[in-house]
Structure formats: structure tokens, C-alpha cells
N, C-alpha and C positions, 0 to 999 in steps of 0.2 A: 780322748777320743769319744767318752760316751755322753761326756759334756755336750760337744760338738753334734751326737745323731740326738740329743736330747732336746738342744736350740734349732736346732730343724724339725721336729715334730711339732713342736712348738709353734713356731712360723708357719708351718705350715696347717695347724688346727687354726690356727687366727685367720690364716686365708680362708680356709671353708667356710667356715664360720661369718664371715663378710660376705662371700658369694651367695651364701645361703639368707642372711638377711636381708642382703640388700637387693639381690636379681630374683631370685627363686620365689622369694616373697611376694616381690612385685606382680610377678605373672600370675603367681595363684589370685595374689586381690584383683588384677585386672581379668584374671578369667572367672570368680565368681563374681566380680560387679558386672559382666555382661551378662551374669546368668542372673542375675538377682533384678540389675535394677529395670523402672519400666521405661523410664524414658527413650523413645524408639531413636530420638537423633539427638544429637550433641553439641558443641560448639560452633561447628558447621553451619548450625543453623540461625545464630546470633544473630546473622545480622544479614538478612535476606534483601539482595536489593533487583532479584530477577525469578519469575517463576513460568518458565512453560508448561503446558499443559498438554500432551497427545493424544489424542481420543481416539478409538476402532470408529466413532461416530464424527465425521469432516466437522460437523457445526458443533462440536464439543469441544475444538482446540483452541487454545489460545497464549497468548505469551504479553503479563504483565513485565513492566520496568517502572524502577522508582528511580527518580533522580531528586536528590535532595528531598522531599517529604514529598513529593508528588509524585504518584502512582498515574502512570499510562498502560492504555491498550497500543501495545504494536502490531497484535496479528489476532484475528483475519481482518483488523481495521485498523488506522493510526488515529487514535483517540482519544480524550482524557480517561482517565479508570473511576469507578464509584469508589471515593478512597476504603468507605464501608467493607464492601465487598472484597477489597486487595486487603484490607489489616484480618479480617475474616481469615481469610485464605493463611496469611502469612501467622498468624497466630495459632491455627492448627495444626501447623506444620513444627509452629518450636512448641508447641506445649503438647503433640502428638505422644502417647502413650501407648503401650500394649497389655491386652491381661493375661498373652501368653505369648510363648515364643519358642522356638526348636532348630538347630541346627539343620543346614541344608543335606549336612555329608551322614548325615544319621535314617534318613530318608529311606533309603537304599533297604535299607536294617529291617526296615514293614513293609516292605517291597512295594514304594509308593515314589511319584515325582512331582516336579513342580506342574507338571501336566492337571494332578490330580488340585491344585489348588487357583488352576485358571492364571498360573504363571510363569507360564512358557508361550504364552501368546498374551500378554495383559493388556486389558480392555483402557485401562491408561497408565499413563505415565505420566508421572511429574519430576519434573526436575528446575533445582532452584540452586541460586549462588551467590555469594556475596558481594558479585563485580557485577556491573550494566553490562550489556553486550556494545562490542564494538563496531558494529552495524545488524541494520534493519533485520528482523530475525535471526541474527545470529546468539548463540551464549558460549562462554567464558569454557575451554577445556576442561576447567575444575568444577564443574557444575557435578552437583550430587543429584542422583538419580534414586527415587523410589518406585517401584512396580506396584499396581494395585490388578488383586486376583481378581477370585469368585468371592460369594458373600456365603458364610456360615449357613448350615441349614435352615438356623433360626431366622436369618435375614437380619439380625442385629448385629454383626461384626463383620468385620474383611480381613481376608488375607494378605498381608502384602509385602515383597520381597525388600529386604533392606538395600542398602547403597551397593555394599560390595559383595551383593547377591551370595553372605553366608550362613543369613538366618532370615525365619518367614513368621512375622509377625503377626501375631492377631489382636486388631484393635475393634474399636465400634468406629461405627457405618457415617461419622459426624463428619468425616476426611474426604470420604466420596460424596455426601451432597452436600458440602461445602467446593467444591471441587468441579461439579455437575451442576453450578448455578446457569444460571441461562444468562446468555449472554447481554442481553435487554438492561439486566440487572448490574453485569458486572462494568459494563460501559455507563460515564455520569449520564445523569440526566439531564445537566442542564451545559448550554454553550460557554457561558461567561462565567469564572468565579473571581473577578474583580468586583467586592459590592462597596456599597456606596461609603463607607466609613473609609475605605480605603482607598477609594478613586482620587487622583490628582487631576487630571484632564480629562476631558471628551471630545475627538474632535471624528466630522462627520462630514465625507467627501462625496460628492454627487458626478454623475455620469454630465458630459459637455455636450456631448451629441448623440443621435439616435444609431451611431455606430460604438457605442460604448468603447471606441478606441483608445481614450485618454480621460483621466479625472478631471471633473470641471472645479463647479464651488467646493472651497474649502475653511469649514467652519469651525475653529480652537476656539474651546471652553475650560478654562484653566481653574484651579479652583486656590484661593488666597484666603487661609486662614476659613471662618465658616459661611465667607462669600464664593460667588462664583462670578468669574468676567469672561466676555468675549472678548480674544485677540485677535482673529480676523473671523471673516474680513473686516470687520469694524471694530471699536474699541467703545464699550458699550457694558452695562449689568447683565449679567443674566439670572435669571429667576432660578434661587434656592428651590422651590419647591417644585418648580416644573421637571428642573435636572436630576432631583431627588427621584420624581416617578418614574422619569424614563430610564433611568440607571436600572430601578427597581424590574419595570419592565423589559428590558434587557436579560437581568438576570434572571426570568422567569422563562425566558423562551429554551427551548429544547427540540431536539433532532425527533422528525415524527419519520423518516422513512432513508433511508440507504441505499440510491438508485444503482446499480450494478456497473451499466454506462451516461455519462453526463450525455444532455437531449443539446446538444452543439458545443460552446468553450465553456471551460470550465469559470467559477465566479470567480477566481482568483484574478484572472487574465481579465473578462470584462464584464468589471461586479457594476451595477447599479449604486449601490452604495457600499460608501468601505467605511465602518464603525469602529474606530479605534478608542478601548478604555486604558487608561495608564495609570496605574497602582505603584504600591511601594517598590520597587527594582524591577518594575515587569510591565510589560502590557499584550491585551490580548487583541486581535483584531479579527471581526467578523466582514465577511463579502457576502453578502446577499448579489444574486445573478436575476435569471430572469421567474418569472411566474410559473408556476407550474403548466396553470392553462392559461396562458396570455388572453388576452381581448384585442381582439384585429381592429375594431372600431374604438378603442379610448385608448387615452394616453395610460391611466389608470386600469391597473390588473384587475382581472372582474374574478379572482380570488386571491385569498392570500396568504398561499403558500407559493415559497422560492427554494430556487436550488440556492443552496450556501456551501461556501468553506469557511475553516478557519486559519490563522497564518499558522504558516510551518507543518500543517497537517494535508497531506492527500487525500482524505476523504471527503467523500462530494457526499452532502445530505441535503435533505426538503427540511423546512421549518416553517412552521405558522406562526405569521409576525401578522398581530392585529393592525386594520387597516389606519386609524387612529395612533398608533403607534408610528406607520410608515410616514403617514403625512406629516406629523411632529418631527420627525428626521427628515425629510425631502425639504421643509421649511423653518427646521432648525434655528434661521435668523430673526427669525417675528416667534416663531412658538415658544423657544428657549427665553426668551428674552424677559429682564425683567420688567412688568409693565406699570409698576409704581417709579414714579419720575422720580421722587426727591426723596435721599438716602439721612436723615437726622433723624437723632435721638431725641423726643417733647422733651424730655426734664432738661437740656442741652440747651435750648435755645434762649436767646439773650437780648433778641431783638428782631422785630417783623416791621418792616418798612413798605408801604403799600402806594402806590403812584401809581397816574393815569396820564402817560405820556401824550395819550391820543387827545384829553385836554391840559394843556397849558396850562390855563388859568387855575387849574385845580393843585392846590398846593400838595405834596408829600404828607402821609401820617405816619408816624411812629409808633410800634408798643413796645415798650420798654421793661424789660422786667427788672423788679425791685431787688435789690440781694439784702436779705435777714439780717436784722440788728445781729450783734455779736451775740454770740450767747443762747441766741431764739434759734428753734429749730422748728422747721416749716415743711410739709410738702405740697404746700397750693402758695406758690410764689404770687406775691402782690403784682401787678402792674400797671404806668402809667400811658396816659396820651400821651404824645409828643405830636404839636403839629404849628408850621409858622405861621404869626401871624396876619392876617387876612389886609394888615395897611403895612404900612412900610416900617411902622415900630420895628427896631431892631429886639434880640433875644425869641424866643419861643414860648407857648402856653403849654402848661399840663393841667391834664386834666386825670382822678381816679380812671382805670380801664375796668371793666367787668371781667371777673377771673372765668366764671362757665366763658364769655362771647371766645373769648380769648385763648382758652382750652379746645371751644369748639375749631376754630380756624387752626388750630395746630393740629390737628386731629384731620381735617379736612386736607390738609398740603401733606401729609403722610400720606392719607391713604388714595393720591390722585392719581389715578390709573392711566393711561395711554388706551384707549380705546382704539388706535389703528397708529398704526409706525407708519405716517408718511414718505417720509423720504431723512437718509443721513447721509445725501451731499446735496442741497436745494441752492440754485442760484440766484440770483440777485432777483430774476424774476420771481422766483417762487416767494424768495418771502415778502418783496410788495406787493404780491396777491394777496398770503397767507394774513398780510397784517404788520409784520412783524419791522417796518421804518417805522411806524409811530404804533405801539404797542398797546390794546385796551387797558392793559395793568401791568406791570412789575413789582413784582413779589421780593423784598431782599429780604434772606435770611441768615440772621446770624448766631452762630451753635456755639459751643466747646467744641474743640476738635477739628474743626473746619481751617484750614490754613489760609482759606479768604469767604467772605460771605458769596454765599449760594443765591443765583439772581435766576428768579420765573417770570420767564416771558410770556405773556400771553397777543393773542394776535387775531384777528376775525377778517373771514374775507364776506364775499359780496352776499352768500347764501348764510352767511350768520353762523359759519360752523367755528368753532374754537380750536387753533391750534397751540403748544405747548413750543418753547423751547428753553434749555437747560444750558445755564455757563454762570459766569463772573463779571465782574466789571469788563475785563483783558481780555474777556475770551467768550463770545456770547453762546458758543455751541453750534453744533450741525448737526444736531438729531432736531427733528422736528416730530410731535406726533398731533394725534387729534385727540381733544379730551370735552366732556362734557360739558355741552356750552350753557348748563347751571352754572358751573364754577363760578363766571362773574359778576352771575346776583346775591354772591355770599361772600363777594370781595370787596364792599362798598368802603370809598372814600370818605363817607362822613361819619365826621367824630363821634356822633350821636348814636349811631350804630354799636360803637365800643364803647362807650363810657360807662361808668360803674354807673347797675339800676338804683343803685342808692341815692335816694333823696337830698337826707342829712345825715348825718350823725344818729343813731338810735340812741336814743333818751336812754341816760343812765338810771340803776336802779330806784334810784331815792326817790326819780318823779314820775308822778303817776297822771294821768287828766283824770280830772276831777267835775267835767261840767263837757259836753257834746252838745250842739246845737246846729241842725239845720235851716237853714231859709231859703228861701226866693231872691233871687240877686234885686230885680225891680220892684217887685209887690211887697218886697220885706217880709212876707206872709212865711211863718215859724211852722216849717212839719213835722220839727224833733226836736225835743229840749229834754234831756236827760243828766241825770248826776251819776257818778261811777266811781268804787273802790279802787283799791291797789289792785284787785285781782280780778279785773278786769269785768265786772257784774256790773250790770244796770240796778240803779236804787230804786229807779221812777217805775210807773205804768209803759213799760215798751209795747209795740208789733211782736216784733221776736229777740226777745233777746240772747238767743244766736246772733243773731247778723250783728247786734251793737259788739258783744265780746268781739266778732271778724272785725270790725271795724276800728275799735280800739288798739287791738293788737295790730292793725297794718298802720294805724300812725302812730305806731311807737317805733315801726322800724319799718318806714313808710319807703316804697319804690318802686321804679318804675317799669312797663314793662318795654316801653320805647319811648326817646325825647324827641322833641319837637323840636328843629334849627331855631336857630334865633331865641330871642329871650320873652320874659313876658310881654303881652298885649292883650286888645279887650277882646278881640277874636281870634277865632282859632280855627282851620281849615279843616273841616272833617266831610265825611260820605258827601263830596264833590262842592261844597257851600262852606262859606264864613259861618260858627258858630259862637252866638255870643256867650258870656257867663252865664248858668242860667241858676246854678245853687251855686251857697256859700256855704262849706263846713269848718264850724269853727270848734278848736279846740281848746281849753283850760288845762294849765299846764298848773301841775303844784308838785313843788319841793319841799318834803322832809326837811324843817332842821329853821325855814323862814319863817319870818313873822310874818302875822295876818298888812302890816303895812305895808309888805314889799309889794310890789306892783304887779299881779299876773302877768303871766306870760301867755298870749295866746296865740297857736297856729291858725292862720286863714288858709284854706283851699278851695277856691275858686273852684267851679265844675261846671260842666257842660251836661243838655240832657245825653242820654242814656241815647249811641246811635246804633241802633240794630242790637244786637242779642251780645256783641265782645267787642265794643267800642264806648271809652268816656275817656274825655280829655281835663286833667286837672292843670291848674295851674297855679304855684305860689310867689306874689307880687316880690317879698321881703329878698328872696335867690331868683329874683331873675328866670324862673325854668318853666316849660311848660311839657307837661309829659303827655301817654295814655295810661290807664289807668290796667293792673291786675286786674284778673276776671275774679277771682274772690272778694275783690273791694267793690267790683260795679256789681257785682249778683248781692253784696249783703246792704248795700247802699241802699240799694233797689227795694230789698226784703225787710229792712229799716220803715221804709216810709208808706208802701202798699202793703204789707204782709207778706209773708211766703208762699200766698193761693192767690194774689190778688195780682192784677196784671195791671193795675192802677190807670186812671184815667187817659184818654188819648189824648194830646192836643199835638197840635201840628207847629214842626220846628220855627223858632225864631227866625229870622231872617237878619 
């Protein structure tokens, strides 16, 4: 028996003892950590995804929503939110603190009420929750509510009554004017936040009629990799850097005013322009309506502010959209557009085929570029002529090409602009006006990369204007524009144009001239006979021996600055007159390493006088070639045989 009341005192000290550590305990710790610790809210507050706001002052309210990381204004406007301003807010609420804090039901005790702390009537209230509400203004049942009193005497701290109105906190004043920001601030500032790294499309819809009943033109701008194309209404480039600024300028504009009632329909129903940007899973769309102060006599608003919406948003706001701005969107197809014709990479190309359809007789030239021995690494690739020959001999001539001519022309078909977009669907008449049945040039280019060569057409009508057109062999194109009708005095057919300005060969190191001599073609009469080192010094009695060293050094690596068609002859065509030879300069050639028996070698160069201040025509019999001469070879020529003060005698041209 006493076994028995002994296993039951027992059992039942083991119960107390569990009640006691494990319930009792708990309430004690949960009732001193609500007295100890500071933090005013809890878990509740983890993860706020709604905050109204109540104010005794009407322009003081409002009611943020996030959905997914974006924070909006739903009241007194439907708006995007300044995300700023919304993490402000929601971060003072979970990191909110108090430095003091007291039971409500202990009040009574100092014969005091929530009266006495401005919380029985509280000038706001917030309340927030971790669900969106389920319509417009509405929130969530569970939404936790905090009261805010009066502010401490000191004006540093506020009262404010907790959720489940059982304790009245006193925090600092950082909750109320975070809380009391002006609305200005807490709504974005700007319309659009699709920016340009992240835009896919742009596409921009115009009004059909002066009833703005229905959309007219409709312009897609698609963006492929780090180009951009138009898809309608044409199928066309459009300009990287133009779409870049207007994106730019887009996202700079911002809501200047909040009209209370729209001044007729709203711009949704009939927008002037509807401005659609389209980003990663989103797009936003702006309706510009009509002008603020219309202009009765232009088509154009004579200011430029408009009422606008944005899609999926009721609020009607004024925005200032620069006028330059509007007209780049109202003509979206010529302004977007990109106005360099022809898309290749210089280091690319492989070949430039140049023909003048409009003559016949004029044969095809080709520049051919060289590909690098094995082994040789280059980046100023070699090039040749290709051009057929001028009788019936079958195969082709090559001739060296000049790498600057050659660079320059690829430089030139880059950077050829469109000066005006005439027309991209032209008919049969437009282009045997334009030019374009027998074409003044055709340009074929062929790149890496190009899955057929790229053909430029060029075409001239009766006023001498140049138009452009862009295709293939298969497909000649239907864009036509107008371009610079320089282009085809820098498109010349002759070979002479292109061909390396090089002479001959420049004399290897070992030979040096050793002997200069000018004369008189007729008279034989000697104006310079000089002897000369390796290093390039006159040994004799010179004028200037400046100008001999210039002269030295151009016939070691003697060239031209332009050739002359055809081969040598006794005359030569200059400033409007046959000119004959009128000096001979001859050069002695010596190699290191020969005997005094071996036979000199001597250059003859035939010359003409000196025609105006940047004209001399050389010619040598042995290559067939007749050139004009570098202005540092006709100025030290010159300075050679009068001195460098002397303007030497006048006589008047051979005939």
C-alpha cells in the first residue's frame, strides 16, 4: 500500500515538474521578452507586400502594393511607386524600434488614457500585410494595424499604439516622416522604366484620321542581337544609334501635372500616338492624346505638352515630350532608319568589282585582295588590279593596287549615307528616270560573312542628282535613296587611279647612286652634276643640299602621285597643251660587292617643266610608264637647280 501512494507522489512530482518547465517557463520568457526586447513588430512584418496609409489630412493618404519587386501607387492615384521611397517605408516598419514602452491596462493606475497620448483619435494610421489586396483599394482581413499619437514633448519621439492595441510604444520621429513623405516623391518620376539594355522592340503607332478614331501607320522595330530592323511596314536597318536616343529620351520623360477631369476622351481611346517598348517578359505602353493648348491653324501643336495614359493605368497626366522628340516618332520611317547603305566589316572584304554599265565599252575592274603567305602575319593586306584585257587576248592583266587608294574606297562605301529615302516601292518608271536600266556604276562587294556579294547601284537622272540602290545579283532591291553625287568622282574606272604609286622596286640596301646629273633634253646644257655617298650627302659644290638628299631619297623609293593612261611617249598632256620632255634626270646606280668592270646601271627620268606651283610629269622609257610627280620631288627639283630663294628664270612653255 505505501509502495503504491509512494509511485503516485512520484508521478505525480514528474508531472509538476514538466508543467512547470515546459508551460510556465515559457510564458514567463514570452512575458519578459515582450518586456525586454525593442523590436516594436515581428514576423508579421517579414514580408510586406501592401501598406496603406490613413491620414486626419485627405492629401496624406495612400495605399502602396508590390507585386513581384514592383511597388505601385494604387490610391489617390494608380501609378508606378518611387521603388526608393516604398523600401524607405517598408524598412522602417520591419526594422522599427522602441526606447520605451508600457502596457495599456496599467494606464488607468496614473489616471491617464490613450486620450492623453493623441491615441484615441490618431492622426494616422498604417497598416500593412503580407498579401496584395484583392481589388482596387481593398486589403487583406489580416492586415496589421499601427496607430501613430502625439509626438513627445521634446518632438523627438512618437507615441504609437501597437497592433493589438496592448502596449503604447515610444519610438523616434524617423516612422512619421518617413510615412508623411509628399506624395510627389513617393509616386516615380519617370513613365517608362524599360531602358535600353533591356528593350527587344519599339514599335510606334500613328493616328489615320483627324477623328483619331482608329490607328493608322504602324512602325515595329525589333532589335536582333546588337542591331536593330524594321519589320513594318518595310523591311529595312534601322539606326543603332538613333533608337538608342529615343529609347534614352523616352525614359527621361515624366508626368508634369494630374488633371482632375480629361479636357474631352481620354488618350487611351484616341491617342495620337501609342508608343509601345518591349523588354524582358513585359512591355510598357504610353498614349499621348491631344496637346495641352492645341493650335487651331497648324497641324502641329504650338506647345508641347499632352494629356497621356499609360496601359493598364487610369490616370490621365500632362507630360512634356520635346518637339524633336515627337517629330522623330510621328516619322519614325526616315528618322529611325539606318542611313549608312552598306552593312560590312573593311578587314572582311575580298573583293571590289567596279563597272560602268552606262558605258559598254568600258571594261569591269577588280581589287583583289592578297591572302598572306603562310606563316606572315599582316594587317594592311596586299592588293591587286584585275582588269580584261582591252583586245580580244583571252585571260586578264594584273597590275600592284595601292593599299591607302584601296583603304580609302572601303572607307568611302562604309561610310555612305542616304541623304533622303526616296521612295521603297519605285516603279518601272521611277527607276528609268532615277537612272537605274543602265546604271552610272556598280559596286560588287564581296566580304566574309556575306552569303552572296553585296551589289551598289548607282543611277543619275536628268538634274545630275545620284540615287543609291542596294541588293544582289537575284535581287536588285526596292529601297532607293539619294546620295552624294561626289560619290562617282571617287568611283573611277581607270586602272591608273588604283594602281600601286610605286615606281619600281626600291633599291635594296647595298646600292646606293653614286653620281646625279641633270640636263636639258635639246640643249644638252648640264644644271647639276653631283656625286653622292651611301647616306645620302652631296660630295660636290650643290644650291641646297637639302633638296639633293629629297631627291636622292625619292629615287630610291621613287613614286607616283598619279599615272598617266597609256605608256611612254615624247609628249605628255598637261595644263591643257602637249608637253614635251624638257629635263633628263639621270641616275648612277652602284652595288656593293661589283667590280669597277661591271657595267653601271643607270635610271633615266625624263621630266617636263615645272606646270604651275603642284604639277611635273615624269616619265621612264625602260617601264613603259608616264606619271605626275610628288610635290616634295617637284619643290626639291626645283630648289636643286635655282636655289631655295630663287624663282629661276622664266621662259615660256615648249610647244
Amino acid at each position: 500500500m505505501r509502495t503504491k501512494v509512494t509511485l503516485v507522489l512520484i508521478f505525480l512530482n514528474v508531472a509538476l515538474f514538466f508543467f512547470i518547465f515546459k508551460f510556465e517557463r515559457h510564458w514567463r520568457i514570452e512575458a519578459q521578452s515582450l518586456e525586454t526586447r525593442r523590436r516594436v513588430l515581428g514576423p508579421e512584418a517579414s514580408d510586406i507586400r501592401s501598406v496603406q496609409v490613413t491620414s486626419a489630412d485627405p492629401s496624406g493618404s495612400f495605399l502602396l502594393v508590390r507585386q513581384r519587386d514592383t511597388w505601385s501607387l494604387r490610391q489617390p492615384l494608380d501609378w508606378p511607386a518611387n521603388p526608393h521611397a516604398a523600401s524607405a517605408i517598408v524598412n522602417e516598419l520591419q526594422l522599427l524600434e522602441h526606447e520605451a514602452s508600457f502596457r495599456v491596462a496599467d494606464l488607468s493606475k496614473n489616471s491617464q488614457s490613450l486620450a492623453d497620448f493623441g491615441l484615441d483619435h490618431p492622426k494616422i494610421t498604417v497598416t500593412f500585410s503580407s498579401t496584395a489586396p484583392a481589388a482596387l483599394g481593398a486589403l487583406p482581413a489580416s492586415g496589421t494595424s499601427l496607430k501613430i499619437g502625439d509626438a513627445t514633448k521634446d518632438g523627438k519621439r512618437l507615441y504609437i499604439l501597437s497592433a493589438n492595441g496592448e502596449r503604447v510604444h515610444v519610438v523616434k520621429r524617423g516612422l512619421l516622416d518617413t510615412l508623411t513623405t509628399p506624395l510627389e516623391q513617393i509616386r516615380a518620376d519617370t513613365l517608362l522604366s524599360v531602358r535600353v539594355f533591356e528593350a527587344r522592340s519599339l514599335i510606334i503607332q500613328t493616328t489615320a484620321d483627324a477623328t483619331r478614331s482608329n490607328l493608322g501607320l504602324r512602325v515595329r522595330i525589333r532589335r536582333d542581337g546588337t542591331r536593330w530592323t524594321f519589320d513594318a511596314p518595310i523591311t529595312a536597318r534601322a539606326s543603332k544609334t538613333a533608337i538608342e536616343l529615343t529609347l534614352n529620351e523616352l525614359n527621361a520623360l515624366h508626368a508634369k501635372s494630374f488633371p482632375a477631369t480629361p479636357n474631352g476622351a481620354l488618350p487611351s481611346g484616341t491617342s495620337t500616338l501609342k508608343i509601345t517598348i518591349e523588354g524582358n517578359g513585359r512591355q510598357e505602353i504610353l498614349y499621348l492624346g491631344d496637346a495641352v493648348n492645341p493650335s487651331a491653324a497648324s497641324s502641329m501643336p504650338s506647345s508641347n505638352e499632352f494629356y497621356a495614359q499609360l496601359e493598364g493605368r487610369n490616370a490621365l497626366f500632362t507630360v512634356i515630350v520635346p518637339l524633336p522628340l515627337i517629330t522623330a516618332l510621328r516619322n519614325a520611317q526616315e528618322t529611325l532608319r539606318e542611313k549608312r547603305l552598306l552593312d560590312f566589316e573593311i578587314s572582311g572584304v575580298t573583293a571590289v568589282t567596279l563597272a560602268a554599265p552606262v558605258q559598254p565599252n568600258l571594261a569591269p575592274l577588280t581589287l583583289q585582295r592578297l591572302e598572306p603567305s603562310a606563316g606572315q602575319l599582316t594587317t594592311t593586306p596586299s592588293w591587286q588590279i584585275i582588269r580584261r584585257s582591252e583586245n580580244a587576248a583571252p585571260g586578264a592583266q594584273t597590275l600592284p593596287a595601292d593599299r591607302a587608294s584601296v583603304q580609302r574606297l572601303l572607307e568611302l562605301l562604309s561610310l555612305l549615307s542616304a541623304q533622303k529615302f526616296t521612295s521603297d516601292a519605285p516603279t518601272s518608271a521611277d527607276l528609268e528616270e532615277w537612272g537605274f536600266n543602265r546604271p552610272a556604276r556598280e559596286i560588287t562587294l564581296t566580304a566574309l560573312g556575306l552569303t552572296a556579294p553585296v551589289i551598289l547601284r548607282l543611277g543619275t537622272d536628268v538634274a545630275k542628282n545620284v540615287y543609291a540602290r542596294i541588293g544582289t545579283q537575284s535581287d536588285a532591291g526596292t529601297s532607293i535613296y539619294q546620295v552624294p553625287a561626289e560619290i562617282l568622282t571617287e568611283l573611277t574606272i581607270t586602272a591608273s587611279a588604283w594602281r600601286d604609286r610605286a615606281i619600281a622596286e626600291p633599291l635594296p640596301p647595298t646600292t646606293h647612286i653614286s653620281h646625279l646629273r641633270l640636263s636639258e633634253v635639246e640643249s644638252k646644257k648640264e644644271l647639276l652634276a653631283t656625286t653622292a655617298d651611301a647616306t645620302l650627302a652631296a660630295t660636290g659644290v650643290v644650291r641646297d643640299p637639302a633638296a639633293i638628299r629629297t631627291i636622292l631619297g625619292a629615287l630610291r623609293t621613287l613614286r607616283a602621285r598619279e599615272f598617266v593612261a597609256g605608256g611612254f611617249t615624247d609628249r605628255v598632256a598637261g595644263a591643257g597643251e602637249d608637253r614635251p620632255w624638257f629635263y633628263l634626270l639621270e641616275a648612277t646606280l652602284t652595288t656593293a660587292g661589283l667590280t669597277n668592270a661591271a657595267p653601271a646601271n643607270i635610271l633615266k627620268l625624263y621630266l617636263t617643266e615645272r606646270l604651275g606651283g603642284n604639277q611635273q610629269f615624269g616619265g621612264i622609257k625602260e617601264l613603259d610608264t608616264v606619271f605626275s610627280l610628288e610635290q616634295p620631288l617637284i619643290d626639291a627639283l626645283w630648289a636643286a637647280v635655282y636655289g631655295p630663294r630663287d624663282l629661276g628664270p622664266r621662259r615660256e612653255p615648249q610647244k
